[in-house]
C-alpha positions in Angstrom: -9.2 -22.2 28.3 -8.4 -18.8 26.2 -5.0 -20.1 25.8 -6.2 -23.2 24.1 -8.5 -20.9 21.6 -5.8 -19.0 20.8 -3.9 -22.3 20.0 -6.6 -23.2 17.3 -7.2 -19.7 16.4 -3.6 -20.1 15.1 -5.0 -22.0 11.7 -7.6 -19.3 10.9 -5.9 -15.4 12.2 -2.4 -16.0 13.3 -1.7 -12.4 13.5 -4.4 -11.4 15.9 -4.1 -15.1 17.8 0.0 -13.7 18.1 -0.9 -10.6 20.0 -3.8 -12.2 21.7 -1.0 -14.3 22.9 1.4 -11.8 23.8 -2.1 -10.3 25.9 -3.2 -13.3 27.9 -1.2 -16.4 26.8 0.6 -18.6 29.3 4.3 -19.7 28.9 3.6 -22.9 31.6 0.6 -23.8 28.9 2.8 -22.9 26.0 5.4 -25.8 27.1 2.8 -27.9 28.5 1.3 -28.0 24.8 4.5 -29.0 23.0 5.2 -31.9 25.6 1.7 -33.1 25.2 1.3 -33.0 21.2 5.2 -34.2 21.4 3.7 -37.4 23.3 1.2 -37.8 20.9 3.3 -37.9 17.5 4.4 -40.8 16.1 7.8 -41.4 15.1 8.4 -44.0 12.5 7.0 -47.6 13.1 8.1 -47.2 16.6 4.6 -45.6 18.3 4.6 -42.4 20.0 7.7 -40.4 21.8 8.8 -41.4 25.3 8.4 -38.6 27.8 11.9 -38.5 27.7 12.0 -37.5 24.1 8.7 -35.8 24.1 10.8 -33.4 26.2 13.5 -32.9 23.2 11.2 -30.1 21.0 10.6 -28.1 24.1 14.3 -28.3 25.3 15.7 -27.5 21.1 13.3 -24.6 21.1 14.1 -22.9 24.3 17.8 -23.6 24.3 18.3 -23.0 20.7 15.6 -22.2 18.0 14.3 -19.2 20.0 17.6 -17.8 20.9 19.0 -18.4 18.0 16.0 -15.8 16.3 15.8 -13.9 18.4 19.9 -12.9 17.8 19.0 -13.2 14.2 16.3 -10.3 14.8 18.9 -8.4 16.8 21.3 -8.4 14.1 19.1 -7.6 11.5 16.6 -4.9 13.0 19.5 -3.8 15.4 16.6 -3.5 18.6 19.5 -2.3 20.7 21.6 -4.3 23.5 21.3 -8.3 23.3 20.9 -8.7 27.1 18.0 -6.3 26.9 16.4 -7.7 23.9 16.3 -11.3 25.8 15.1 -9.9 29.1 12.2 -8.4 27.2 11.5 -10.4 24.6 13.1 -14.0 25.2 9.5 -15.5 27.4 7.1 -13.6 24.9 8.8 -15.1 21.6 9.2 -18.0 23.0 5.5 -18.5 23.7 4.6 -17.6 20.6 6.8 -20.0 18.9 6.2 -23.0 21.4 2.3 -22.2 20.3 3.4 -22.0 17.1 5.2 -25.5 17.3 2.5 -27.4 18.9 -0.2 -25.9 16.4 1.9 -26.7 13.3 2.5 -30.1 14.3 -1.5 -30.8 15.7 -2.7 -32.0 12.0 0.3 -34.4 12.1 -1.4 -35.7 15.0 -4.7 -35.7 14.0 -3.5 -37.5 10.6 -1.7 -40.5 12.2 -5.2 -41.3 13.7 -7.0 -41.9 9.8 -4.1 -42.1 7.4 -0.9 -44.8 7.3 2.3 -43.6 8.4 3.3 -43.9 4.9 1.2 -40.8 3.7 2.4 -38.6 6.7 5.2 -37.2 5.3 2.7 -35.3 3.0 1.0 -33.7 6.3 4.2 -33.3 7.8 5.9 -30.9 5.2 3.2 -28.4 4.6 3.0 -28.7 8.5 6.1 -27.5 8.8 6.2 -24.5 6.4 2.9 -23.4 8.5 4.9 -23.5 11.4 7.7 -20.7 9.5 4.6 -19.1 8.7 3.7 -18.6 12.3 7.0 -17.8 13.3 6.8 -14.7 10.7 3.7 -14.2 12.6 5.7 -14.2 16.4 8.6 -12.2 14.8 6.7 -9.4 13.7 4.4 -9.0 16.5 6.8 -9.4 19.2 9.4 -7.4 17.9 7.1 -4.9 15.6 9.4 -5.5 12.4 8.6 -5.2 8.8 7.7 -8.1 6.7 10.9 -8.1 4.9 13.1 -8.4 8.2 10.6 -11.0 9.4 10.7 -13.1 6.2 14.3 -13.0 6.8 14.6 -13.7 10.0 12.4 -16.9 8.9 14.8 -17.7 6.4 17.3 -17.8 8.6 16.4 -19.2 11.8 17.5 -23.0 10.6 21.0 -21.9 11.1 21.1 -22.4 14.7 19.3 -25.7 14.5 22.9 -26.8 12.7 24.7 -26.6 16.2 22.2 -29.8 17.1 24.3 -31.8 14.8 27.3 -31.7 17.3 24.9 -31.1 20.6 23.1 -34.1 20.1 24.7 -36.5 22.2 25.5 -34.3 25.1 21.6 -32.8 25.1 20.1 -36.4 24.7 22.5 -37.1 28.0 21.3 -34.2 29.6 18.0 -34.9 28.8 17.8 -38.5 30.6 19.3 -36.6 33.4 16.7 -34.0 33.6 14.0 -36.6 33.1 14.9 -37.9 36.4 11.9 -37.6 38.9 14.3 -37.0 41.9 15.9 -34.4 39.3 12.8 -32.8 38.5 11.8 -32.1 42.1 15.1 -31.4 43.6 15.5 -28.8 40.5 12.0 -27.2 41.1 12.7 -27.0 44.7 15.9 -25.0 44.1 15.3 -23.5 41.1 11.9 -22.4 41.2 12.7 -18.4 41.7 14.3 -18.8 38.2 11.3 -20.6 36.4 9.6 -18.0 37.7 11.9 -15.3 36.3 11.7 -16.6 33.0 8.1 -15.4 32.4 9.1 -12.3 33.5 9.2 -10.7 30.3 5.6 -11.4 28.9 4.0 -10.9 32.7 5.2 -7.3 32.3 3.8 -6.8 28.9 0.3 -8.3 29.5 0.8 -6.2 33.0 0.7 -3.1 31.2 -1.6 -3.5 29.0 -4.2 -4.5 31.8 -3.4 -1.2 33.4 -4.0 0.2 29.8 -7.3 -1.0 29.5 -8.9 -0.7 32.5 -7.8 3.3 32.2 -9.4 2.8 28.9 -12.6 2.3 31.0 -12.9 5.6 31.7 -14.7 7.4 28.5 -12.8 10.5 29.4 -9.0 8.9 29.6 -7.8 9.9 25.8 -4.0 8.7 26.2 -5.3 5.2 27.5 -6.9 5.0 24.4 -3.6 6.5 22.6 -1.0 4.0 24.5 -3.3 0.9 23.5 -3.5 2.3 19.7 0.7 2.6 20.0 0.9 -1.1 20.8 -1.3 -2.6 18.3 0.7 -0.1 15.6 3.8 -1.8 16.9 2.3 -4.9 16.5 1.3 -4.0 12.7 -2.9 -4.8 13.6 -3.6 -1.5 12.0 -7.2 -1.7 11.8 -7.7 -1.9 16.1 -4.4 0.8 16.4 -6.7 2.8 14.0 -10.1 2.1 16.0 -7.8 3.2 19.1 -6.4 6.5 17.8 -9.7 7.8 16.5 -11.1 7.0 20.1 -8.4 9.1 20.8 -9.2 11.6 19.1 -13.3 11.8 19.8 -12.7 11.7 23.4 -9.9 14.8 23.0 -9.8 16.5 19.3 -6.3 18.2 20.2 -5.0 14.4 20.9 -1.9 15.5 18.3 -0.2 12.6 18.7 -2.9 10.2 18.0 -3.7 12.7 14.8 -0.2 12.3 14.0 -0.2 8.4 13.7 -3.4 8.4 12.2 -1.7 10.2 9.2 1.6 7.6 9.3 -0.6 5.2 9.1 -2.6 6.3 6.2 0.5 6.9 4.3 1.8 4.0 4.6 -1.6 2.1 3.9 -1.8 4.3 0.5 -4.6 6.9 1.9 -2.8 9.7 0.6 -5.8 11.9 0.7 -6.6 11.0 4.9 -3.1 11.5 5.2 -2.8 14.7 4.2 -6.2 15.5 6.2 -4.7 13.8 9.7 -0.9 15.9 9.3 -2.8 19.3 8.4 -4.5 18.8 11.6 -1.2 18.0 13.7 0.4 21.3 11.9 -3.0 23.5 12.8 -2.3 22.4 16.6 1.4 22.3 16.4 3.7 23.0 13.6 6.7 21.9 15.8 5.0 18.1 16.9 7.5 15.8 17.4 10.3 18.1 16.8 9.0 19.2 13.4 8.8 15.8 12.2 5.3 16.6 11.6 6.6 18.4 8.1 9.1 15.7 6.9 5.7 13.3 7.1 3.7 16.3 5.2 6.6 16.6 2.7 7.0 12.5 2.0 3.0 12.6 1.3 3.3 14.9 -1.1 6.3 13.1 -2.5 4.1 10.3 -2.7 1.3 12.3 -4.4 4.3 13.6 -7.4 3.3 17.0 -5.9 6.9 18.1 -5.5 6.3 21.6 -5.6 4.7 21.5 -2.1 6.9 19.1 -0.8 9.6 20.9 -1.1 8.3 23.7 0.8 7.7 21.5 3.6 10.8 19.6 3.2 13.2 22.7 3.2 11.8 23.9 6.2 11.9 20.6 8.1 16.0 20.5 6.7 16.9 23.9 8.4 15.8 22.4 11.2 16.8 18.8 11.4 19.8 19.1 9.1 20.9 15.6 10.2 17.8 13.8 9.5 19.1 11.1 6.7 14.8 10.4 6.5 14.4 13.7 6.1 17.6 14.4 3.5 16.3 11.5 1.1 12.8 12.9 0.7 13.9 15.8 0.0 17.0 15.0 -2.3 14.2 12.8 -4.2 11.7 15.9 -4.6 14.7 18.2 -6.2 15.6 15.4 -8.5 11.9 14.8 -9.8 12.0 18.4 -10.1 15.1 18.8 -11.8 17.7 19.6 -9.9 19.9 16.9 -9.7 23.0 18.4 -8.3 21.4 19.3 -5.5 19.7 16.1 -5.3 23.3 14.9 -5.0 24.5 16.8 -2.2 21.3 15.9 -0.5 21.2 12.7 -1.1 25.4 12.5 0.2 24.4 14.5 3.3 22.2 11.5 3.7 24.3 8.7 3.6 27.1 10.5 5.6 24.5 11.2 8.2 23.3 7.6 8.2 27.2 6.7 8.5 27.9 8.8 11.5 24.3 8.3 13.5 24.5 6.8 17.0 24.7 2.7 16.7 21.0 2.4 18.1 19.8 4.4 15.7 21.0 2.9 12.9 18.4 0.0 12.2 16.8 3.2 11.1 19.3 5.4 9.1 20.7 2.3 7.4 17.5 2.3 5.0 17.8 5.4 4.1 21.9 5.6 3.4 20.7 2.6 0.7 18.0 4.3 -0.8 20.2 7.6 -1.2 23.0 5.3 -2.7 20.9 4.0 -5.2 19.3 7.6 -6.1 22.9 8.7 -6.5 23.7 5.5 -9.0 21.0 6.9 -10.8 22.0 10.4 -11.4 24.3 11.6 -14.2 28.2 12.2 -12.9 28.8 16.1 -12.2 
């Protein structure tokens, strides 16, 4: 029953029905809802699909849409090693996007019932650019990316669809094969330790958070409250990560860490002022917090703010001690330009796109942005 309101809660919050998904959605009712809504679409003047086609969207999503985005994601956010990423994330993203698919295509549905088949191909397009619009949605929650790699991962998850051109034949064999009743039972039989594998991935995510919040239970159990704020920051729902850290943070004041996000996530929201508030806590109760990154956040605020007197205090003493931080580097090559001294902006600003250059490959979905926005600083700047 939840699985189905999250299915219609698709049209009105997809964000928040994506991670209420990835907390309590089904993969079994995920596929069962494309096969049914596949039944009940009608194709051409023909009626609806056969079960043996009704079959097709399922199969083209599992075997190739969702793989195909999820190396797209790879490639562009660089999450670390493929087989990894699909252990982890291949049952959650699919189950997002099978929702996805079977929401997106429910007004088609819906429409064939009151409209002629003539007008449904003005349903069906809009339906379909709803259904990119959820996969945004799955992208970014189940990976935790930024709108811009999402959007592009979105743009260019069609490409894989281009290998059904030559697959078609051999998949539509297949799939009379696999529609088989003897096939079907004989492969369950067998195979049924692998169906149950494939879940794997989401069970262990809805897993922990259940242990999460029934530790949350207890009004005394601060990092509960932390670890469920961390997930719903990775999952961009920054109003519930926010409601989590400050429970955090009334349970235990000298919760650092859960000051400490508080503050990224103000600055990033544009709260400069709650910002500044959160990070002057985190340096009151530890100056060092995670490894003195607390100062390079202190220093970009005031970057932000154009106060780039007292960034630069913060910023020098952050580089003496993470002289390899391209982050780090950048915000502090950008405070000596705006205050004039471009040719150590320069150096700064080269450190940082060396550093990006030479960082470890799994950290360089990270360093990358920075090595760009150095390089067009330094394009910027007038030639020594």
């Amino acid at each position: 029953m939840r699985s189905a309101q999250e299915l219609f809660r698709l049209f009105l919050r997809p964000a928040a029905a994506m991670s209420a998904i990835l907390d309590h959605g089904s993969l079994l009712f995920a596929s069962l809802a494309v096969i049914v809504v596949s039944l009940l679409l009608p194709v051409s003047g023909l009626g609806s699909l056969s079960f043996s086609s009704a079959l097709m969207p399922l199969l083209v999503l599992a075997v190739v849409y969702v793989p195909g985005t999820l190396v797209l994601t790879n490639l562009f956010a660089r999450l670390g090693g493929l087989g990894a990423v699909f252990d982890r994330d291949y049952s959650p993203l699919l189950t997002c996007v099978a929702m996805s698919w079977a929401a997106a295509n429910l007004p088609i549905v819906v429409a064939s019932w009151i409209v002629p088949r003539a007008l449904l191909l003005f349903i069906a397009v809009p339906a379909y650019a709803y259904f990119a619009v959820l996969v945004f949605f799955a992208v970014r929650t189940v990976f935790g990316t930024d709108n811009r790699v999402a959007a592009g991962v979105v743009s260019a998850s069609w490409i894989p669809l281009l290998a059904l051109v030559f697959l078609w034949g051999p998949l539509s064999l297949i799939l009379r094969w696999l529609t088989s009743p003897f096939l079907l039972l004989y492969a369950f039989y067998y195979l049924r330790g692998e169906f149950t594998s494939l879940g794997a991935g989401l069970r262990s995510r809805q897993h922990f958070r259940q242990m999460l919040e029934a530790a949350a239970v207890n009004p005394h159990d601060a990092d509960a409250q932390y670890q469920l704020g961390l997930i719903y920051q990775q999952r961009r729902q920054y109003t519930e990560a926010i409601r989590r850290f400050q429970n955090a943070v009334a349970i235990d004041p000298r919760e650092t860490d859960a000051h400490f996000q508080l503050g990224r996530i103000a600055r990033e929201e544009g709260r400069l002022k709650d910002a500044l508030e959160r990070f002057q806590t985190v340096i009151d109760q530890d100056e060092t917090h995670q490894s003195s990154e607390i100062l390079r956040e202190l220093g970009a605020v005031y970057v932000a703010a154009r106060q780039y007197n007292d960034a630069l205090k913060e910023l020098e003493v952050y580089i003496e001690r993470r002289p390899y931080d391209p982050e780090g580097l950048y915000d502090y090559g950008f405070a000596l330009e705006q205050s004039g001294e471009a040719g150590r902006a320069r150096e700064m600003y080269e450190r940082a796109i060396e550093t990006a250059r030479t960082a470890p490959r799994f950290r360089r979905r990270y360093t990358a942005q920075w090595s760009r926005r150095a390089q067009k600083q330094l394009r910027k700047l007038p030639r020594a």
